[in-house]
N, C-alpha and C positions, 0 to 999 in steps of 0.2 A: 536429690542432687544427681546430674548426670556423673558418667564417669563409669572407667570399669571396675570392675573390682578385684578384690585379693588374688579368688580366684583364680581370674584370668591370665595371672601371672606365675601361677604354677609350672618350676621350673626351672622358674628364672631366679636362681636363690640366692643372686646379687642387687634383689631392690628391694626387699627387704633392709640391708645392709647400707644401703644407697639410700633409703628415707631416713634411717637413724640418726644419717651423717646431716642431713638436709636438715630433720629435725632440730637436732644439735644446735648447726650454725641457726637456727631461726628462732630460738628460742623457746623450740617444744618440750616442757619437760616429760621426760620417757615415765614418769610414774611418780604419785605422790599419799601422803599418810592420809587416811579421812580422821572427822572425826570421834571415829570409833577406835583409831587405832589401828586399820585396817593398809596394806599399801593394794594404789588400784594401780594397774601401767598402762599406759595408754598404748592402744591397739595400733596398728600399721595400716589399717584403711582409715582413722581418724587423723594419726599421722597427715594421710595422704591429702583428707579432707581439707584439713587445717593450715598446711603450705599454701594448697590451690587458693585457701583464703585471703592469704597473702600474697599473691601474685606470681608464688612461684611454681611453675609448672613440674609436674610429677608423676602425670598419668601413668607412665610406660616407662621400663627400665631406661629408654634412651635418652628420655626427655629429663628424669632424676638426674643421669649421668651429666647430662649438658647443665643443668642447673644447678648444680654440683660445683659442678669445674666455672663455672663464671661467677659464683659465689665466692671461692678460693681466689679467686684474680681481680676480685673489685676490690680488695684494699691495694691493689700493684695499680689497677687502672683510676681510682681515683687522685692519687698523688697524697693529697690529705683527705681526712675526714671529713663527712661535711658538717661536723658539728663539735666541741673538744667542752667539755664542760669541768671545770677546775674550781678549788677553792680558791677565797683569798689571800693573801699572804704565804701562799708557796709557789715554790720554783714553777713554773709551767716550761713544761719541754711537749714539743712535738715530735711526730714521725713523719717526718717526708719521703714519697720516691720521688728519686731522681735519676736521669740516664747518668751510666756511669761514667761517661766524657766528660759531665759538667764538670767545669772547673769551681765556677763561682755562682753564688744566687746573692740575691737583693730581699728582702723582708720588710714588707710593708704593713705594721700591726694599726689601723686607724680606730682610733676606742668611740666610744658611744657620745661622748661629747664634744665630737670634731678633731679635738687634738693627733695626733699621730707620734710615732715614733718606729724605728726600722732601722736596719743596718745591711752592709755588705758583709758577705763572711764566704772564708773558700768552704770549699766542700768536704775537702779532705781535714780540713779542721775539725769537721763533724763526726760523733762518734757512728760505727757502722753497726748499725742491728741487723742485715740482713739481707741478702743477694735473691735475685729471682729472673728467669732467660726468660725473654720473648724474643720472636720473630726480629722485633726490630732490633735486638740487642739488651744486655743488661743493662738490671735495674737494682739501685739500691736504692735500702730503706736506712736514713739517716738521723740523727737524734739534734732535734736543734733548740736552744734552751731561747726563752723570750723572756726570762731573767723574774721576780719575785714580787715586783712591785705593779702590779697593775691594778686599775680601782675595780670593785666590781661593777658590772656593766656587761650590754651585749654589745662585744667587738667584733672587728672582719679583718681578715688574714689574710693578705696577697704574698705570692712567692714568682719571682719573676727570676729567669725569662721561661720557667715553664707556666706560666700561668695558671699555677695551683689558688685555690681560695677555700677558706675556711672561716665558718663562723667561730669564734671564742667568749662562749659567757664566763665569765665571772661571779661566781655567788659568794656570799657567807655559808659560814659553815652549819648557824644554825638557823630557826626561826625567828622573827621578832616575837616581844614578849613585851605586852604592859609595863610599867614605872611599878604600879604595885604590885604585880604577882611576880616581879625583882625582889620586892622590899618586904616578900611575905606576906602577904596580903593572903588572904583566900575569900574569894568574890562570890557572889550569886545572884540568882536572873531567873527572868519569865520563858518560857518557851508558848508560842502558841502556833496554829495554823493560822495564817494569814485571811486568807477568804474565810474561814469558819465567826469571825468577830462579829457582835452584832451592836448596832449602834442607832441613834434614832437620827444619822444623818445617812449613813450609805444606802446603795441601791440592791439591799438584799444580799451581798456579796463583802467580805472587807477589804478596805483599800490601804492606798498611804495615809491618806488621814486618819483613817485608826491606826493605824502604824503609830504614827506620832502621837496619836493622843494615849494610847498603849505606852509608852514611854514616859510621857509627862504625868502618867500617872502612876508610874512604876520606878522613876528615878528621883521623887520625894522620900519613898518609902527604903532609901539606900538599896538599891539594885542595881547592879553595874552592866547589867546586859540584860538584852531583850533577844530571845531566839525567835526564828523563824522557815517555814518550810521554805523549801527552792523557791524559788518568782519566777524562773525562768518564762521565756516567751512561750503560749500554748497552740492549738490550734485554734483562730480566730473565726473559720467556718465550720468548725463543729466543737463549740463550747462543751459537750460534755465530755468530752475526750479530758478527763477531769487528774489523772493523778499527774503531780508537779513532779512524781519520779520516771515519768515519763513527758517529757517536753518535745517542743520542736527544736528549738533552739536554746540552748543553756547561755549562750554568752549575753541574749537579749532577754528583756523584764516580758512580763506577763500585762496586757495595756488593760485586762479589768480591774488590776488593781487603780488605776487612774481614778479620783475623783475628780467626775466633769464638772464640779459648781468648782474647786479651787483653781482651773483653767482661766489666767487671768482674763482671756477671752469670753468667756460665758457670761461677766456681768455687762456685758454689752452688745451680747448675741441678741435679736430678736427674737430669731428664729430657733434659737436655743431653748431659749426661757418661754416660747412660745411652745413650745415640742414638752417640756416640764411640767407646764399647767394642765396641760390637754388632758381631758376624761380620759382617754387610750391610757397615757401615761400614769397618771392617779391610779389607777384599776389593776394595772401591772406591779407599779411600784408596791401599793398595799400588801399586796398577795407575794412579792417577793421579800417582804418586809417579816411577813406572817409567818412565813412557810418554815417549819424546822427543818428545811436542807432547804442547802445554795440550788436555786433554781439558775444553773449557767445560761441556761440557751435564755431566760428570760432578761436576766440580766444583761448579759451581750446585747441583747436588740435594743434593751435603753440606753444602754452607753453608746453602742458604735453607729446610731443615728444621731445622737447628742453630738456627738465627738465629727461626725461628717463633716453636720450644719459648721460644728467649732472652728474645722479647718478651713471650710472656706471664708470664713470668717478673719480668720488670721492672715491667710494671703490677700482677701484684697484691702487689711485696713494696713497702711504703712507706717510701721513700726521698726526703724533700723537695727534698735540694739536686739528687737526679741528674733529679726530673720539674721542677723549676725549670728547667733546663741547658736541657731538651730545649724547655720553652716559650719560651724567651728564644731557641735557634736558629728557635724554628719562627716567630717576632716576625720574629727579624733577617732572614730569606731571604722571608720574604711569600708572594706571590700567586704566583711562580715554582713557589715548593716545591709549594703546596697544590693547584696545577693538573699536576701532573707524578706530583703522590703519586693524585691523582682519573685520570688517565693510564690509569696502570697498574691501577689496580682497573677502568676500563673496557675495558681493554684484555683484561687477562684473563677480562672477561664476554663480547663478541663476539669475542676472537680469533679466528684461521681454526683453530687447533689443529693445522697441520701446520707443516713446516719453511718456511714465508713467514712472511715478517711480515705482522701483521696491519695491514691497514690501514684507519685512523680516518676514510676519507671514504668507507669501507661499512658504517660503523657503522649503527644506526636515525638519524634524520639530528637527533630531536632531543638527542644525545648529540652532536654533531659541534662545536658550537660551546659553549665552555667555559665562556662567560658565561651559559647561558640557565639556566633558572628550573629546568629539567629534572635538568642538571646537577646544580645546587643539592641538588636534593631525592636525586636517588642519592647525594651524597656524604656527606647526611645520614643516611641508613639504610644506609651500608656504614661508617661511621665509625670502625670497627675497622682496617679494612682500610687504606684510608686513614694511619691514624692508625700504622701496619706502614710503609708506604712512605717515609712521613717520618720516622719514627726512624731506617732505615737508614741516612738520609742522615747525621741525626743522628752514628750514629755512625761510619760512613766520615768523617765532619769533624772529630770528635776526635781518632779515629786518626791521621789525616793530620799533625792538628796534633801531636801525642805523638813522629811519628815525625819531623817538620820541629824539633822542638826541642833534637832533636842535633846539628843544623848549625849550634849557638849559637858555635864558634871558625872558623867558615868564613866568609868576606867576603862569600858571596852566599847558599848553602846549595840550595834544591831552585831547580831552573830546570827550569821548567814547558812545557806544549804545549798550544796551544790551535787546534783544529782549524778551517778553514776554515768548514765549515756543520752542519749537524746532517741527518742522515735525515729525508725529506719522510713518512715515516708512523709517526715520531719524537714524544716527549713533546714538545719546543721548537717541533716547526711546529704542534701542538694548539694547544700552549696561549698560544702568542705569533703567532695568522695573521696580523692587522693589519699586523703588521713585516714579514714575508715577500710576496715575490713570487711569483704563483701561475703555471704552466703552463710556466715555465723553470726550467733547472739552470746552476750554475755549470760551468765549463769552461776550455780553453783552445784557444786556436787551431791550426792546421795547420801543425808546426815539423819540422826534419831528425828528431827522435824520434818524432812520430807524425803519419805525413801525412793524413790524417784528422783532426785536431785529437783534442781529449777533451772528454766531456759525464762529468760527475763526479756528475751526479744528486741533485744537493744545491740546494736551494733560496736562495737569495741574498736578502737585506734585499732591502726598494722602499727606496731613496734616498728617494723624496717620502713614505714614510709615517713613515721612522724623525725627519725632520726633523719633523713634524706632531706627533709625540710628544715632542719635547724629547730625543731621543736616548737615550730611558728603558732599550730593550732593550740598545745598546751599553753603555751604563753598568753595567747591570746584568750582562753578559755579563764586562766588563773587570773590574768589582769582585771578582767568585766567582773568578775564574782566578787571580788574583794573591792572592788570601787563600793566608796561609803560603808563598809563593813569594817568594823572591828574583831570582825575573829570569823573565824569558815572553817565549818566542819565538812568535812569530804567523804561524801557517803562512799561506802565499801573503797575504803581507803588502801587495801590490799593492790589495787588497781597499781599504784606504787611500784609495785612487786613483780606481783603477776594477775594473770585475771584468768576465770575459767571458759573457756571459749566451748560453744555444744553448736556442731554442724545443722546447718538448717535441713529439715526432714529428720532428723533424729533423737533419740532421747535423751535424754540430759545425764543419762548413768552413763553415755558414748564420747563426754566431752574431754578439756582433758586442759591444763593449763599453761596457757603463754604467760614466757616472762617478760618484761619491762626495763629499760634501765633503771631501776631504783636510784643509785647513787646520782644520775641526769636530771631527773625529774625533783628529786628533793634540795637538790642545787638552785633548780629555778624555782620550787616554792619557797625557799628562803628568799631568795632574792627576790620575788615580788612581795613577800610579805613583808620585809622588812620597807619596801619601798611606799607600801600602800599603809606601812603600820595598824596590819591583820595575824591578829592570834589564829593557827592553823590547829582543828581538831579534826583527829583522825577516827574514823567510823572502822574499829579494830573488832568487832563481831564476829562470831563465825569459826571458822577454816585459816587460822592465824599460822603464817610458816613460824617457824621456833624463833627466829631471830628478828622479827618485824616490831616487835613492839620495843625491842630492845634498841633497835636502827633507829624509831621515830623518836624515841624518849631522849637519845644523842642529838637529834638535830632539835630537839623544843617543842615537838611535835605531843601536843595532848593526847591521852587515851580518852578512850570512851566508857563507861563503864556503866552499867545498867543493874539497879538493885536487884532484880531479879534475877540477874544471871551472875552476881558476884557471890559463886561458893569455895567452900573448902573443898580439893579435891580429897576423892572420900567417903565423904560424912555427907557432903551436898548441903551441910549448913552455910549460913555465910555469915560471907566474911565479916569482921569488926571493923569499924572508922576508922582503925589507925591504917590498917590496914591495903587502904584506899594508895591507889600510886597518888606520890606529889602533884604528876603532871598529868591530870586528867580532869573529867570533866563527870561529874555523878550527877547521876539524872535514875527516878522509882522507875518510870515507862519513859515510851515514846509511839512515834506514830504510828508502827507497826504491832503496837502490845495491846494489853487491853489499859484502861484507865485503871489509876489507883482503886479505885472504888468499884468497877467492873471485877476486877479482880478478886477482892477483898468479898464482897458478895458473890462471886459465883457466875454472875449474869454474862460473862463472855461463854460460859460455857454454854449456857440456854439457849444463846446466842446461836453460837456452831451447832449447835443440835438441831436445833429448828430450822436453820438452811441447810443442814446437812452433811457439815464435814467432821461432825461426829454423830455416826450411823448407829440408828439401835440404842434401847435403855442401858443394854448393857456394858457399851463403852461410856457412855456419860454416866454410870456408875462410877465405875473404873475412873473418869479422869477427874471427879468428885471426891474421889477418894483421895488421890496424888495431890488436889488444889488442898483439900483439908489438912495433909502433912507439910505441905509447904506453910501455911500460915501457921500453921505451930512452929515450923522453923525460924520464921518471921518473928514472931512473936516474941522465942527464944531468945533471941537479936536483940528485938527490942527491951527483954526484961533485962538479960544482962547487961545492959547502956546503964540501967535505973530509972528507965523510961515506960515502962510498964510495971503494974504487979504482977505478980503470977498468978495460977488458979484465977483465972476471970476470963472469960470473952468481951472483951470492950465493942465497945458501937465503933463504927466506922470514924468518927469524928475524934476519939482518942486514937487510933492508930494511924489517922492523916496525920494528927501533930507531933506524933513518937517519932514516923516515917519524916516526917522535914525537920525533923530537930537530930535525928539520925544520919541525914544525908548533909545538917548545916554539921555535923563533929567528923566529917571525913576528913583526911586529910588530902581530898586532892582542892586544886585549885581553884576550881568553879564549880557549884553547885545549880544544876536547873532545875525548875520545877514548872510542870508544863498549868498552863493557864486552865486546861478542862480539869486537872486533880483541885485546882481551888477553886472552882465552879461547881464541883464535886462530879460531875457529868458520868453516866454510866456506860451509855453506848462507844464503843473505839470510833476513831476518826478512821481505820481501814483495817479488814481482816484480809492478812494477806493468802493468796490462791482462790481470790471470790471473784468473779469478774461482776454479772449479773444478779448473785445470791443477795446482794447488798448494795447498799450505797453506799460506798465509798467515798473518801474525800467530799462528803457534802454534809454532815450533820451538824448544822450551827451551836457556838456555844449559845447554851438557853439563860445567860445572863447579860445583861446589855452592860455597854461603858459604864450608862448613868447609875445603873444596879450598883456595879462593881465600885463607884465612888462612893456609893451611902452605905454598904455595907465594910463590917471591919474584916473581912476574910482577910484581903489584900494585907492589912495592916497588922495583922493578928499573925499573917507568917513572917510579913516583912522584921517584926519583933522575935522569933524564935530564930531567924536568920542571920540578923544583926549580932544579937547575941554570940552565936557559936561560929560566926567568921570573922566577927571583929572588925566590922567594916566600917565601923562608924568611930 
C-alpha cells in the first residue's frame, strides 16, 4: 500500500497523538489480549493503515489534524444521527442540534406501517445537553423524548423547519426462539454440506431436491432441523472457485443447487429434454455421477445450458401467474438483485477467460461503479441477459422454498449458514462498495493454531459507512439469509463486536481490531429474527472478548460449542453434559475439523503430513502422540457418562454411539450431528490453509439417499437421540 510512513514523520510528535485520537473516534482498538494471554497494541502505521481504510484521511500531520476536527463537528453538523437504534418498550429520547434562536420545532415520527404521529413542542421546553460556536452562530444539543410506546419497526424522523431526518428502528430486546425450546424441549438435527449429497437423481452436485428429500427423510426419524453450509450465490464463470465461505454474493442463492428436471418448464422444453438425452450429456452426466468429488466446472455446463434452453422457453410460452411470481421477486429483492444480475453479464464481457477470477476493478473503469449512467445504459441493451440472471435466482428461491416446506412437523426445519464476507472481486463488493472497506481483509490474529495469524481476503463493512446508511446493507444481508430458515448460524459471530482487520500487503501479526456497534446490530438481528421467526446461532470460536458470549446469551442468541474444543481450563479434560450452556448448539466436528472418524483413527494426520503441513516424521510423531492423549481424554468422558468401559479400546462404531448419546445428554438446546460422521466418511470436507494441497469442498458423501433409506444408521441415532432429548 502507498503511503508514507512513520518514519517520515519524525518530529512531528503531534500525529502520533492525532491518530490515537482518530483511532479512538473510529473505532480502533489501541491493543487487545490474544489467545495466549499475551496484550498485542496496535502499531501507529496500522493505525494509519486502517483509517485510510475507512475513508479517513491521515497521511501527514495536517491531514490527521483536519480529519480530526471535522470528525468532532459531524455530530453539530448532522443535527441528528442518521441512524438511533432503541429497544421496545422504553422511553426513546433523542439528541438534536438546533440554532439557538429556534423558538419552536415540529416532530414528524412516520413508523413502518404508514401511520404517523408528531407534535409541536418549544425548544426551551427541551432539556439542554450542550452548547457548541460556529461561524454562523450557536448550537445546541437538545434532549427530545418521542415517548415509550412505539411498535418495533423501521421508522423515519423529520424535525422541521431545520430539516433534520433520522432513521429510528425499533427492535426487541431479544431473539425469537421456537414454541419448544420455550417449553424445554432440547431438539436435534442433521448437518450436512449441501453439494457433497449424492443421489441417483442429481447432476453430480446436490441440490434443493435433496434438500427436501434430506428432510423427508430426516423428519420421520424426529429431527427438528436440518443444517446446511452457506448457498450463497458463487461465481457462475468460474465454478471451481468452490468454498461457500467465500461467496460472491451472500444475500443471493447459489443457481447449481437448482434442479433443472423440477423447472415446471423442463417437462415441456424440447429442447431441454432434447439436450438430457443427448450422448454429450449421458457421458458427462455418468462421470459426474461417478466421480468421488463435485466436478463443478462439469456440472455447471449441464445446468447452465439446460437452464439457457429453460429460459427461453419460459419467456416465449405465456404464462401470466409464473411472469407475475417472477416480477413480484424481482420487486421484493430490488437494487441487490439487479446490480448482481448486471454483475454477471459484466463480468462475463471483461472476464480474464482463464481459471482467475476475474476481477471488476480492471474492468474499463466506467463499468467499475454500478451507479453510473454507463452502467445504466449496458444494462439496458443487454437486458436479456440480465433478465437470465435474475430468473435464476428466481428460481433457486422457489426451490428453496418447495424444499424448506417439508420441515412443516420440525420445530425449526432448515438451519442456515451465513458466511462471514463475500469475495473482494465478488458481485456484493460491485455492487454494495459504499458499505465495504477498501485495501483490508478480514482475519484473525497470531494464536497456538496459526502463529502467523490469518488474512482470510475478504473485505469487512466500514463501521462509519454502514451507520451513515441506516444499516441498509446489514438489513438487507440478515433479511435474504433467514428467508425460509428456521435458525442462522453467523459464522465468526464476533463480527458483532468487532472484527480483526490486516492491511492489504502485510502480515496478519500487523492487523489489529475494529469495533462494530454491537448493541445496533443485535437490535436488528432480533428484529429480523423475530420477524422471519429464525433461531439465531452464533459461531463464538476463537478470540472471544470476555463479555461476548455473556451479551449473546442476554439477547437468545445460541453459542456454538464443539466437542473438541469443550475443555476444562487446566486439566484440558472436557467438559461433562451438564455442563453444556443451555443456549447453544453441540455439534463433535464441523466443516473445518476432521470427521469423527478421521479423527478417532488418526487419518487427518496422514492426511497433513502427506501434503505437508505437517513437515517431517518427527512432528507427526509429536502430533500422534497429542491425538493419543486426547482420545484417552475422550474416552475418560465417555466412561464417566457410563458409556464406555474402561481398560478397552473400542472400534470406532462404539465411540460414534458414546459420542451421540454424549452430545444427545448435553444440556444445551440443540444437538447436530453432521451427516459425513453417520456416513462414517474419513476424508474432512476442508483443511483449512490448503489452497491446492487438496480438495477442498468437493469430496462427495460416498452414501447415496437410496443407501441411506435401507440402512438403519439414520434410525439407529435417530433412536439414541430421541431418547436423551426427549423429543418425541
Amino acid at each position: 500500500m502507498s503511503g508514507p510512513r512513520q518514519s517520515d514523520f519524525e518530529g512531528a510528535p503531534a500525529y502520533p497523538e492525532l491518530l490515537d485520537k482518530l483511532a479512538t473516534q473510529c473505532g480502533i482498538e489501541p491493543e487487545f489480549w490474544d489467545i495466549t494471554g499475551q496484550i498485542r497494541r496496535t502499531s501507529t502505521e496500522t493505525k494509519r493503515l486502517l483509517l485510510e481504510a475507512m475513508g479517513v484521511a491521515a497521511c501527514d500531520p495536517l491531514q490527521a489534524a483536519a480529519s480530526l476536527a471535522e470528525l468532532e463537528r459531524e455530530e453539530w453538523i448532522e443535527g441528528l444521527p442518521p441512524v438511533y437504534v432503541v429497544r421496545a418498550n422504553e422511553l426513546v429520547s433523542v439528541e438534536v442540534v438546533l440554532p439557538a434562536q429556534l423558538s419552536a420545532l415540529t416532530w414528524h415520527l412516520k413508523l413502518e406501517d404508514g401511520s404517523a404521529k408528531g407534535a409541536e413542542v418549544r425548544c426551551q421546553d427541551l432539556p439542554l445537553v450542550a452548547t457548541h460556536e460556529e461561524s454562523s452562530g450557536t448550537l445546541e444539543k437538545r434532549r427530545l423524548d418521542l415517548g415509550a410506546d412505539l411498535p418495533s419497526g423501521y421508522h423515519s424522523l423529520t424535525i422541521t423547519p431545520v430539516d433534520h431526518e433520522m432513521s429510528l428502528i425499533v427492535a426487541p430486546r431479544q431473539c425469537w426462539l421456537p414454541a419448544d425450546v420455550i417449553n424445554g424441549k432440547k431438539l436435534w438435527g442433521l448437518s450436512c454440506q449441501l453439494y457433497l449429497l449424492r443421489s441417483a437423481a442429481n447432476w453430480g452436485i446436490g441440490d434443493f431436491s435433496d434438500l427436501q428429500q434430506l428432510i423427508e427423510i430426516a423428519a420421520p426419524e424426529g429431527a427438528h432441523l436440518v443444517g446446511i453450509n452457506p448457498i450463497h450465490s458463487m461465481f457462475i464463470d468460474q465454478p471451481e472457485h468452490a468454498s461457500p465461505y467465500s461467496p460472491s454474493h451472500r444475500a443471493l442463492l447459489n443457481i447449481l443447487y437448482i434442479d433443472v428436471t423440477a423447472i415446471p418448464e423442463f417437462v415441456r422444453c424440447r429442447s431441454a429434454r432434447k439436450w438430457v438425452r443427448s450422448a454429450e450429456f449421458k457421458r458427462t452426466l455418468q462421470k459426474c455421477r461417478e466421480n468421488r468429488y463435485v466436478d463443478y466446472s462439469a456440472a455447471a455446463k449441464l445446468k447452465l445450458r439446460a437452464l439457457h434452453l429453460l429460459f427461453a422457453e419460459w419467456r416465449s410460452i405465456a404464462q401470466p401467474c409464473r411472469h407475475d411470481s417472477f416480477e413480484e421477486f424481482r420487486q421484493m429483492r430490488g437494487e441487490p438483485l439487479k446490480r448482481a444480475s448486471i454483475f454477471e453479464v459484466l463480468s462475463a464481457e471483461f472476464g480474464s477467460g482463464d481459471q482467475r477470477l476475474p476481477n471488476w476493478r480492471n474492468w474499463p473503469e466506467q463499468y467499475r461503479n454500478p451507479a453510473s449512467r454507463d452502467v445504466e445504459a449496458f444494462a439496458s441493451s443487454h437486458a436479456d441477459q440480465v433478465e437470465f440472471y435474475s430468473w435464476l435466482q428466481w428460481i433457486a428461491d422457489e426451490q428453496l422454498k418447495h424444499a424448506t416446506s417439508a420441515a412443516a412437523s420440525m420445530s425449526i426445519g432448515l438451519y442456515g449458514d451465513l458466511a462471514v464476507g463475500s469475495h473482494p472481486e465478488g458481485a456484493e463488493t460491485w455492487g454494495d462498495q459504499d458499505a465495504m472497506a477498501t485495501g483490508v481483509s478480514i482475519g484473525a490474529p497470531p494464536d497456538p493454531f496459526s502463529r502467523e495469524g490469518q488474512n482470510w481476503g475478504l473485505p469487512p463493512y466500514n463501521p462509519r459507512s454502514l451507520r451513515r446508511s441506516g444499516y441498509r446493507s446489514f438489513i438487507e444481508l440478515m433479511r435474504a439469509n433467514m428467508r425460509f430458515r428456521g435458525a442462522l448460524r453467523i459464522d465468526h459471530a464476533m463480527t458483532l463486536q468487532h472484527l480483526y482487520w490486516v492491511p492489504d500487503g502485510h502480515s496478519a501479526t500487523e492487523g489489529a481490531y475494529v469495533t462494530y456497534p454491537r448493541e445496533d446490530l443485535l437490535g436488528i438481528l432480533a428484529l429480523e429474527s423475530h420477524r422471519n421467526e429464525c433461531l439465531v446461532i452464533a459461531e463464538d470460536l476463537g478470540t472471544v472478548p470476555d463479555d461476548f458470549r455473556r451479551r449473546i446469551r442476554e439477547a437468545n442468541i445460541l453459542s456454538y460449542r464443539v466437542l473438541f474444543f469443550e475443555r476444562k481450563p487446566g486439566t484440558n479434560a472436557f467438559v461433562t453434559p451438564g455442563e453444556y450452556p443451555h443456549l447453544s448448539v453441540a455439534v463433535a466436528s464441523n466443516h473445518d475439523l476432521p470427521t469423527l472418524r478421521g479423527w478417532w483413527e488418526g487419518a487427518d494426520l496422514e492426511l497433513k503430513h502427506k501434503i505437508g503441513l505437517i513437515p517431517g516424521y518427527e512432528q507427526l510423531e509429536h502430533e500422534r502422540r497429542e491425538r493419543e492423549q486426547d482420545r484417552r481424554q475422550l474416552l475418560e468422558a465417555l466412561c464417566a457418562e457410563g458409556l464406555m468401559a474402561g481398560g478397552q479400546t473400542p472400534d470406532f462404531e462404539a465411540v460414534l454411539n458414546a459420542v451421540d448419546t454424549y452430545l444427545g445428554r448435553t444440556a444445551s438446546v440443540l444437538a447436530l450431528v453432521q451427516l459425513d460422521d453417520v456416513c462414517r466418511e474419513i476424508e474432512p470436507v476442508n483443511i483449512p490453509g490448503t489452497v491446492d494441497q487438496y480438495a477442498n469442498w468437493r469430496r462427495r458423501i460416498s452414501v447415496s439417499f437410496e443407501e441411506l433409506s435401507r440402512d438403519r444408521a439414520l434410525a439407529g441415532l435417530a433412536s439414541i437421540f430421541c431418547k436423551d432429548r426427549n423429543t418425541r
